[in-house]
PyMOL CGO cylinders between C-alpha atoms (Angstrom):
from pymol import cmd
from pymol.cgo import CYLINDER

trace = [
    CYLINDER, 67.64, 107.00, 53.38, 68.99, 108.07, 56.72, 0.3, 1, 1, 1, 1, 1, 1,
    CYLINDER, 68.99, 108.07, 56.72, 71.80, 105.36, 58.35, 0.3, 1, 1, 1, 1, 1, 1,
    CYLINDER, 71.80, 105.36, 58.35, 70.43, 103.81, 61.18, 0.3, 1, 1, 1, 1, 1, 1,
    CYLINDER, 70.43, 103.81, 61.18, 72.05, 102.05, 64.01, 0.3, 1, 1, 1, 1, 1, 1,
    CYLINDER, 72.05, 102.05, 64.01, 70.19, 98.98, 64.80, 0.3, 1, 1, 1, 1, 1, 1,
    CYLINDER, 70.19, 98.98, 64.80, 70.05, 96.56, 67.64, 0.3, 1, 1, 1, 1, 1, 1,
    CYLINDER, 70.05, 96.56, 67.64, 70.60, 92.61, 66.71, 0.3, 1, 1, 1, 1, 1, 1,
    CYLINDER, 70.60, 92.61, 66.71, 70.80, 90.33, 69.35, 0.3, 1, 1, 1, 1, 1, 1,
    CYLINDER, 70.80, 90.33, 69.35, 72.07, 86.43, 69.32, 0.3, 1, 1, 1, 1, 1, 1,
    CYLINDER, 72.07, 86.43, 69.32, 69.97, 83.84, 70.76, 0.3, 1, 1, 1, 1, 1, 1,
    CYLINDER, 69.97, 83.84, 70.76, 70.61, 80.23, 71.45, 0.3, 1, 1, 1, 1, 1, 1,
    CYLINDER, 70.61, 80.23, 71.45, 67.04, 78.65, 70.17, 0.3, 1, 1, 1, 1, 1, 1,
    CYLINDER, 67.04, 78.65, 70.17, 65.00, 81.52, 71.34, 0.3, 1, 1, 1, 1, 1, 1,
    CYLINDER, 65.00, 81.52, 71.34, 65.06, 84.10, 69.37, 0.3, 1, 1, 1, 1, 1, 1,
    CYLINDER, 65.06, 84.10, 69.37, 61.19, 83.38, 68.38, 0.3, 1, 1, 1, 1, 1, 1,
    CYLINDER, 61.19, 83.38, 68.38, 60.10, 83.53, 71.89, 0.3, 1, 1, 1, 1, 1, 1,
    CYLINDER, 60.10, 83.53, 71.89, 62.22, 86.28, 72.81, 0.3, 1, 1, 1, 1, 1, 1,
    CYLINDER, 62.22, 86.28, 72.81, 61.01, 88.77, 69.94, 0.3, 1, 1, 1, 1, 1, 1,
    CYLINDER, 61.01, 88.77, 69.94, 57.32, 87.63, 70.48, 0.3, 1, 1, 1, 1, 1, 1,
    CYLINDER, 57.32, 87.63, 70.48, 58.09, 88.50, 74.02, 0.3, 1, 1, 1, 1, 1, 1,
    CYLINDER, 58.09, 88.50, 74.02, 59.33, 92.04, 72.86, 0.3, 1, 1, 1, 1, 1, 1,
    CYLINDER, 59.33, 92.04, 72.86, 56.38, 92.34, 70.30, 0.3, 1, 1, 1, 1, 1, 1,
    CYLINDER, 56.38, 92.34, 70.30, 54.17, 92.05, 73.52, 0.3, 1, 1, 1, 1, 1, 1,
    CYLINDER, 54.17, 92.05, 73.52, 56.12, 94.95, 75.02, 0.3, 1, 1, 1, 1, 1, 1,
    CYLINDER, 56.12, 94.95, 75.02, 56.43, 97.35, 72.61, 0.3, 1, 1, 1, 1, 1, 1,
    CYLINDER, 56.43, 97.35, 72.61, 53.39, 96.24, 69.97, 0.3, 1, 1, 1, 1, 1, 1,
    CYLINDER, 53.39, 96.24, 69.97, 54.79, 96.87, 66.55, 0.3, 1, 1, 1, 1, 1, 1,
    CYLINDER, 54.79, 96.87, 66.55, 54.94, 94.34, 63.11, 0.3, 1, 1, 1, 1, 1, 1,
    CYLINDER, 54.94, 94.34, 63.11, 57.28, 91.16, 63.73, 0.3, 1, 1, 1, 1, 1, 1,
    CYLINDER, 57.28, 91.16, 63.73, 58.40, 89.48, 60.72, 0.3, 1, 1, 1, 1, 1, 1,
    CYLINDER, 58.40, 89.48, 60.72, 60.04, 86.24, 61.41, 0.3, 1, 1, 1, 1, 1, 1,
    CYLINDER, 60.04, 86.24, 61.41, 62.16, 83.83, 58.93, 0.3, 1, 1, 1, 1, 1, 1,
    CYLINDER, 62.16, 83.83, 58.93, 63.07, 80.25, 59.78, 0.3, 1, 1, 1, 1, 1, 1,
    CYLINDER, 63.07, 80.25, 59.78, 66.81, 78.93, 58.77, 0.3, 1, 1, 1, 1, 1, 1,
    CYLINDER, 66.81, 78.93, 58.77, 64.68, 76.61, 56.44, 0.3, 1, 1, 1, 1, 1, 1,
    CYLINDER, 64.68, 76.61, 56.44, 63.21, 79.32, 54.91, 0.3, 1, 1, 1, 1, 1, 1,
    CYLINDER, 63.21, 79.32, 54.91, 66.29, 81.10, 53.21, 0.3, 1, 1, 1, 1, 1, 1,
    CYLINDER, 66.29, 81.10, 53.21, 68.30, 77.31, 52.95, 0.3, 1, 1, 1, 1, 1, 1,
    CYLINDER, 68.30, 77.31, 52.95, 70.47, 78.69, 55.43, 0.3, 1, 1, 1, 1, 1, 1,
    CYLINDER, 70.47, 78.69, 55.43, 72.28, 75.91, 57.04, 0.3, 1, 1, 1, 1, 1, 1,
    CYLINDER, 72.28, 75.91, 57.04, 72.49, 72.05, 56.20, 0.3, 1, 1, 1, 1, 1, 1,
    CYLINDER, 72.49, 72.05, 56.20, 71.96, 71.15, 59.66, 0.3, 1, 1, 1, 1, 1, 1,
    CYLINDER, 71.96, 71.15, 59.66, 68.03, 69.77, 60.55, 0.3, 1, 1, 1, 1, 1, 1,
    CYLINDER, 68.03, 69.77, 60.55, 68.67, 70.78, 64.09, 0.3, 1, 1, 1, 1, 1, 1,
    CYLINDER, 68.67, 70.78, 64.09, 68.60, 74.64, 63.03, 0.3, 1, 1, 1, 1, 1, 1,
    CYLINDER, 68.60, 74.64, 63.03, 65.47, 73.79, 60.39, 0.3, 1, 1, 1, 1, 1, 1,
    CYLINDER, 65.47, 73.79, 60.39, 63.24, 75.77, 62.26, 0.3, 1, 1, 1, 1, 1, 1,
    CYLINDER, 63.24, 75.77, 62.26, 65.25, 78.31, 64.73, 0.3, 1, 1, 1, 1, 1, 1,
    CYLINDER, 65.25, 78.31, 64.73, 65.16, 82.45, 63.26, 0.3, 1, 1, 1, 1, 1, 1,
    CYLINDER, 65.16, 82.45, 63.26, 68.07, 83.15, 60.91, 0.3, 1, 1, 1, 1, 1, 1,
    CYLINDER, 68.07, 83.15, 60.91, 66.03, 86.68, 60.84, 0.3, 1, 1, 1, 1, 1, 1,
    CYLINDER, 66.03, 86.68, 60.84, 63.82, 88.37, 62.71, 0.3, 1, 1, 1, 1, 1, 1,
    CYLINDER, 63.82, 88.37, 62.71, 62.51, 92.09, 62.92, 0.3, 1, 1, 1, 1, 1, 1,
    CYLINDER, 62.51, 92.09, 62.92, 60.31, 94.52, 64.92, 0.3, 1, 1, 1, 1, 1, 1,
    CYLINDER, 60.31, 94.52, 64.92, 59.53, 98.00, 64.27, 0.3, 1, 1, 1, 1, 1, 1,
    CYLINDER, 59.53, 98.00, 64.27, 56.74, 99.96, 66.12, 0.3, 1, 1, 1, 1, 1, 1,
    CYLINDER, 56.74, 99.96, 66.12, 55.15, 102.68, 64.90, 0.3, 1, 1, 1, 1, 1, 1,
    CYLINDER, 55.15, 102.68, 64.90, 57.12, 104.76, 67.52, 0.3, 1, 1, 1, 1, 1, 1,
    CYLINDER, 57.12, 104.76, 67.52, 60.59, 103.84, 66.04, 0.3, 1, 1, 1, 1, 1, 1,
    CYLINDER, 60.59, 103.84, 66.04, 62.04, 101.23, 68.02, 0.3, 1, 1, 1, 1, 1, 1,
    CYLINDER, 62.04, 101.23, 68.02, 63.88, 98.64, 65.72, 0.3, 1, 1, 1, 1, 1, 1,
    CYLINDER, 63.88, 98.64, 65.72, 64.94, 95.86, 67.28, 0.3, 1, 1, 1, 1, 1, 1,
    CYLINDER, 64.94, 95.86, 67.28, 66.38, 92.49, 65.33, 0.3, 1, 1, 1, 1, 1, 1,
    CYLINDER, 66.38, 92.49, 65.33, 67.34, 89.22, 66.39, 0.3, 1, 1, 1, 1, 1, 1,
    CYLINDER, 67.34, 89.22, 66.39, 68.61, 85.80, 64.93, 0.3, 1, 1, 1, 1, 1, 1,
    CYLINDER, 68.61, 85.80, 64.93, 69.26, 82.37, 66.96, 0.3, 1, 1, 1, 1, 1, 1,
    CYLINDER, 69.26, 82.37, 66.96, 72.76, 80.91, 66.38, 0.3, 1, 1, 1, 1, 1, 1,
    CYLINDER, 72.76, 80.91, 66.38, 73.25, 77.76, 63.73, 0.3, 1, 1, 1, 1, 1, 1,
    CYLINDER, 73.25, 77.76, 63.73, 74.58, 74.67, 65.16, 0.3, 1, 1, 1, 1, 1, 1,
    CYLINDER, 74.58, 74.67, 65.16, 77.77, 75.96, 63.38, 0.3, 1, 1, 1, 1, 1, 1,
    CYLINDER, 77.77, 75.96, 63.38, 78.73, 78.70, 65.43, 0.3, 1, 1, 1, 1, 1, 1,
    CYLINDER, 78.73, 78.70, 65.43, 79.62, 78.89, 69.42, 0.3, 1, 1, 1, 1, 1, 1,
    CYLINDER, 79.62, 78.89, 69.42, 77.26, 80.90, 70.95, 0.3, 1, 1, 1, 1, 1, 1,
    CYLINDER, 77.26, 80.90, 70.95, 78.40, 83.62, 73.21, 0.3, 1, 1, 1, 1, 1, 1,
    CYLINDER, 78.40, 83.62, 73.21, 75.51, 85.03, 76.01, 0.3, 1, 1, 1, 1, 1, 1,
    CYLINDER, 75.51, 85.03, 76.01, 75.38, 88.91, 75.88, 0.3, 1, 1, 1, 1, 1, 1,
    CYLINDER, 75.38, 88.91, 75.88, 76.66, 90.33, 78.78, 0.3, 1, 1, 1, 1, 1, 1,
    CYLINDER, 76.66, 90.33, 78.78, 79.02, 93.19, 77.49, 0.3, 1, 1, 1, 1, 1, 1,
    CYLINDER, 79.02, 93.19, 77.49, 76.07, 95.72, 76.89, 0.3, 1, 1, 1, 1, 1, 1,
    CYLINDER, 76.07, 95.72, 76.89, 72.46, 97.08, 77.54, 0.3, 1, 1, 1, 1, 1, 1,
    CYLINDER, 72.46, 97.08, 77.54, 69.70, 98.33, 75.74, 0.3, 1, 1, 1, 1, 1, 1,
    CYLINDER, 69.70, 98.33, 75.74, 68.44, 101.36, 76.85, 0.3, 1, 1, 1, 1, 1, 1,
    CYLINDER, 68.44, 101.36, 76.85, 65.26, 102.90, 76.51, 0.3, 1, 1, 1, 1, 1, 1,
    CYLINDER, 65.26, 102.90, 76.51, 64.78, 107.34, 77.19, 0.3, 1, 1, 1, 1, 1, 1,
    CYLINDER, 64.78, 107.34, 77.19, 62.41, 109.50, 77.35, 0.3, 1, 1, 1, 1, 1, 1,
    CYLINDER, 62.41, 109.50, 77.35, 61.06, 112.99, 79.55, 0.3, 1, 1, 1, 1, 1, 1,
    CYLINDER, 61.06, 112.99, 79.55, 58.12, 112.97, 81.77, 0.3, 1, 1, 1, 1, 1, 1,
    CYLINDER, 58.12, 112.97, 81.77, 55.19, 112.87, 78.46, 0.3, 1, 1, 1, 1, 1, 1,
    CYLINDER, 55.19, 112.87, 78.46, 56.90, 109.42, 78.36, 0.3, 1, 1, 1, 1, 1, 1,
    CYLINDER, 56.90, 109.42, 78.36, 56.87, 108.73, 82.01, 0.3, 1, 1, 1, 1, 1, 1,
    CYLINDER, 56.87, 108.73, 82.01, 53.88, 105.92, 82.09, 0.3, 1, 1, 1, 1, 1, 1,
    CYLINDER, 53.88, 105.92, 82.09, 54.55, 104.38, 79.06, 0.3, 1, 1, 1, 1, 1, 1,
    CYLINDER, 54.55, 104.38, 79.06, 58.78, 103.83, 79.88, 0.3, 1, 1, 1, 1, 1, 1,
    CYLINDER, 58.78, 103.83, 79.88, 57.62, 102.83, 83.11, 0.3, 1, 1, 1, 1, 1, 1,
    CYLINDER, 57.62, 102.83, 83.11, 54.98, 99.99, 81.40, 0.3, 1, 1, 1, 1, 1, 1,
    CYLINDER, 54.98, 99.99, 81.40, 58.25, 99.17, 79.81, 0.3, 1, 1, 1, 1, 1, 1,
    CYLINDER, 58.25, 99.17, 79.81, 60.09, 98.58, 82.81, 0.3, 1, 1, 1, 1, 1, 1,
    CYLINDER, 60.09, 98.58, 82.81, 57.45, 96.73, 84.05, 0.3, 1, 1, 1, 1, 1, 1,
    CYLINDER, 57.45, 96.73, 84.05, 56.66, 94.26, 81.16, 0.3, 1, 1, 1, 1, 1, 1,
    CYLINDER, 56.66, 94.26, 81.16, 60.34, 93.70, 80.39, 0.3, 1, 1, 1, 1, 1, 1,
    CYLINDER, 60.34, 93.70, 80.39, 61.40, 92.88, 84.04, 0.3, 1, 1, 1, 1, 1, 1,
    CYLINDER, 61.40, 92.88, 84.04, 58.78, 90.02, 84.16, 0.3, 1, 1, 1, 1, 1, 1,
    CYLINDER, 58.78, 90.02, 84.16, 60.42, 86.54, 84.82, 0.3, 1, 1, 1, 1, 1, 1,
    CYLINDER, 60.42, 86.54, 84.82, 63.55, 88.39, 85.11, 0.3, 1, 1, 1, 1, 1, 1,
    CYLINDER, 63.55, 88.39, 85.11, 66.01, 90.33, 87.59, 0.3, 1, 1, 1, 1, 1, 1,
    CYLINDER, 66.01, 90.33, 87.59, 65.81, 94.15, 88.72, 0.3, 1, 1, 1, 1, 1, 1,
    CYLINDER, 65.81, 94.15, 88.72, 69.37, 94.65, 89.03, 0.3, 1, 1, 1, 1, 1, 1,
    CYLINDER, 69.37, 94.65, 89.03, 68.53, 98.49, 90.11, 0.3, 1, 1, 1, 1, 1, 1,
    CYLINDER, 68.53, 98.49, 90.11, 64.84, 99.94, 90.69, 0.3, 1, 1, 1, 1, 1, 1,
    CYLINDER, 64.84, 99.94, 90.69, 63.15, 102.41, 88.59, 0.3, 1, 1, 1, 1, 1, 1,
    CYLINDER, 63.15, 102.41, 88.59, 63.45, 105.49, 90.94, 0.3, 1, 1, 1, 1, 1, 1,
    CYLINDER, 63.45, 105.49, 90.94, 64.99, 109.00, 90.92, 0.3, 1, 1, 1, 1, 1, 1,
    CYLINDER, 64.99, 109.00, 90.92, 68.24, 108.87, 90.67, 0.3, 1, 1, 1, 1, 1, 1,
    CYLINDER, 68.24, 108.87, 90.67, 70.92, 111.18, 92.04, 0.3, 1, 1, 1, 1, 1, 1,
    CYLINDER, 70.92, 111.18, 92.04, 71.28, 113.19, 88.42, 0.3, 1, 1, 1, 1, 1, 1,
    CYLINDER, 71.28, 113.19, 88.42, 67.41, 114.03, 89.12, 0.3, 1, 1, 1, 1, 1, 1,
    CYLINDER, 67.41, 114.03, 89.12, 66.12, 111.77, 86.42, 0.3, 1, 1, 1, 1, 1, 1,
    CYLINDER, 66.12, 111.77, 86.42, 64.63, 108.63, 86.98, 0.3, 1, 1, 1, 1, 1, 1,
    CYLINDER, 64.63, 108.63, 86.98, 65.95, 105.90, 86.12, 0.3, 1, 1, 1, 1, 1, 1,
    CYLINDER, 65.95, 105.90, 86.12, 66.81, 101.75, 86.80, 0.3, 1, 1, 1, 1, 1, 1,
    CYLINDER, 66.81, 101.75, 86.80, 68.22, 98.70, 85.20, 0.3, 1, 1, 1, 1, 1, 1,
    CYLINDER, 68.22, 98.70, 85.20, 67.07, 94.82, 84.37, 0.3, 1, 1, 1, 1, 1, 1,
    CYLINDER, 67.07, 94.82, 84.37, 68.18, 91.72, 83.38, 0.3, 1, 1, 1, 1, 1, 1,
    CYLINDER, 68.18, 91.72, 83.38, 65.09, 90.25, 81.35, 0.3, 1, 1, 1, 1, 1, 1,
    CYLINDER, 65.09, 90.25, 81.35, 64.02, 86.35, 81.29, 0.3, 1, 1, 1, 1, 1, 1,
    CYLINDER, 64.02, 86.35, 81.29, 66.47, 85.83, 77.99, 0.3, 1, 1, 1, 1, 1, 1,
    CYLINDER, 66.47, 85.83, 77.99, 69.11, 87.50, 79.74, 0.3, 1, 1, 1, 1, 1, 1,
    CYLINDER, 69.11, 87.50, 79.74, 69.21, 91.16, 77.89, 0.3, 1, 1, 1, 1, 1, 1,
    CYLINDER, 69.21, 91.16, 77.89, 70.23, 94.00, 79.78, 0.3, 1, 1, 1, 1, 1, 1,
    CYLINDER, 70.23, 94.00, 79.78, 68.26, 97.25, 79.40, 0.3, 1, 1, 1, 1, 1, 1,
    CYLINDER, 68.26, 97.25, 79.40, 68.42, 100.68, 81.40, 0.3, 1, 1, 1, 1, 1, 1,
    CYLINDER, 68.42, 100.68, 81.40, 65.48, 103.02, 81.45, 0.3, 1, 1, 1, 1, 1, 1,
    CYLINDER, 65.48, 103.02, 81.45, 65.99, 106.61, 81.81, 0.3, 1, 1, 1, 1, 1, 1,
    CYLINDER, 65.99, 106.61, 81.81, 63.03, 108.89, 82.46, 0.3, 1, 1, 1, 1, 1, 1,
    CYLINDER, 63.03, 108.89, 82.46, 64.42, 112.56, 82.33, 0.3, 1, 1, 1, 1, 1, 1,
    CYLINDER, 64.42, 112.56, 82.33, 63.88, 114.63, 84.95, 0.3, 1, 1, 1, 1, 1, 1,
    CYLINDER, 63.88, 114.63, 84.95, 62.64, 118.56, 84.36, 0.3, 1, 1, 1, 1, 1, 1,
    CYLINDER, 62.64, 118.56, 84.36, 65.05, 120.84, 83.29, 0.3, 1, 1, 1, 1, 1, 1,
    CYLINDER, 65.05, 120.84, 83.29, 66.16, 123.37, 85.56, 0.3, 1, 1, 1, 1, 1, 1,
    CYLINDER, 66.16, 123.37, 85.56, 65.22, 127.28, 84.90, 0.3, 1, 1, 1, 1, 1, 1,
]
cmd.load_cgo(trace, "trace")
């Protein structure tokens, strides 16, 4: 089995509708596990938040995601993005991306051509992730 590098992000109680969000975007299978599930904290306030949750689409996008017990501080991302590539066969389908993920959020930078020829722009979605899109441009001859 190859080593992968996989995304896991933090959420403060909505880590559920956050990765049923993403399942929207990106289709794929979504398994979810509740702290009560696994016994994993004594506190009934974190009963029925994700300790665990996974999607993986059939195009190979893994992304994972747990909310934080009542025992931990919870620190907001804001030191990172996710970013999302492709070239121009993947054009309409980053762009649907761009387009799905940026709903209820903020467009910090519009999807357009940028000045290294690709095209590319940057969000802040509704939970508060960060992710860049990056639509190559053609190659030169």
């Amino acid at each position: 089995m190859p080593i992968k590098l996989n995304t896991y992000l933090n959420f403060n109680g909505q880590a559920r509708e956050a990765m049923e969000f993403y399942k929207s975007v990106f289709g794929g299978e979504l398994t979810l596990s509740t702290f009560k599930e696994f016994q994993g904290s004594t506190e009934a306030a974190d009963a029925d938040k994700i300790m665990h949750a996974a999607l993986e689409t059939s195009s190979g996008l893994s992304l994972m995601a747990a909310d934080t017990p009542a025992s931990m501080e919870y620190h907001p991302a804001s030191a990172f993005a996710l970013s999302l590539s492709g070239d121009e066969a993947d054009e309409a389908t980053l762009c649907g991306y761009f387009d799905q993920l940026s709903a209820g959020g903020k467009v910090t930078m519009p999807l357009e051509k940028a000045m290294w020829g690709d095209t590319f722009g940057m969000l802040d979605d509704k939970f508060g992730i960060s992710w860049m899109v990056n639509i190559a441009g053609p190659k030169p001859e």
